[in-house]
N, C-alpha and C positions, 0 to 999 in steps of 0.2 A: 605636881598637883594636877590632877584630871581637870581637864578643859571644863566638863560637866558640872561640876562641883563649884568653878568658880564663876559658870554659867547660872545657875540656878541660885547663889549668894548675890548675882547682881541684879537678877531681875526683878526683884522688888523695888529695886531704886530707879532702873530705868524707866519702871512705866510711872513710877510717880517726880522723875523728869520729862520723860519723853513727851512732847507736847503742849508743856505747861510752860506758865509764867514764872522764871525760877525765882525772883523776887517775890512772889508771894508762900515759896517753899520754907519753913521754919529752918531756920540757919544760913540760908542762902538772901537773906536781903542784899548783900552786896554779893551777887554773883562773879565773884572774878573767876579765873582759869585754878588761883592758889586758894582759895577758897572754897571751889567745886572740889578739888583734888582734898583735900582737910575734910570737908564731910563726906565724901565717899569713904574714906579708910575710916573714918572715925563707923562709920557705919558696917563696913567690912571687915573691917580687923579683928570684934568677936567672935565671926565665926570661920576665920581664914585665918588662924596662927600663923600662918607661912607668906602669909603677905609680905613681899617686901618694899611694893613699892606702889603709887596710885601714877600713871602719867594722862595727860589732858593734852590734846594737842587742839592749838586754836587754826592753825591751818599748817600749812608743810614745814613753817618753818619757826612757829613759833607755840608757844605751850609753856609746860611747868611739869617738873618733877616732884611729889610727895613722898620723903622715906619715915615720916613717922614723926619727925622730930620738931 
């Protein structure tokens, strides 16, 4: 997958995270890291067949893997 492609699929959603209050984001009231990770793919996944995976890292050592399922 071009870098580009999955650049330009995520910036819609970053700028309507980036800055905000994620608990006032529809689907995000309980912001967790497995919860951000679920609606980013659910958001991305229409237009990236090849998605395999969403990851969220909350700091070096800790996060969440989303494969879909």
């Amino acid at each position: 997958m071009d870098f580009s492609d999955l650049k330009a699929a995520f910036k819609p959603l970053y700028e309507q995270l980036d800055h905000n209050y994620l608990n006032e984001i529809e689907g995000l009231e309980n912001p967790t890291s497995e919860n951000l990770a679920i609606w980013i793919w659910q958001r991305l996944k229409p237009n990236l067949p090849l998605l395999s995976k969403v990851e969220i890292k909350e700091t070096c050592t800790s996060g969440c893997v989303y494969c879909g399922e």
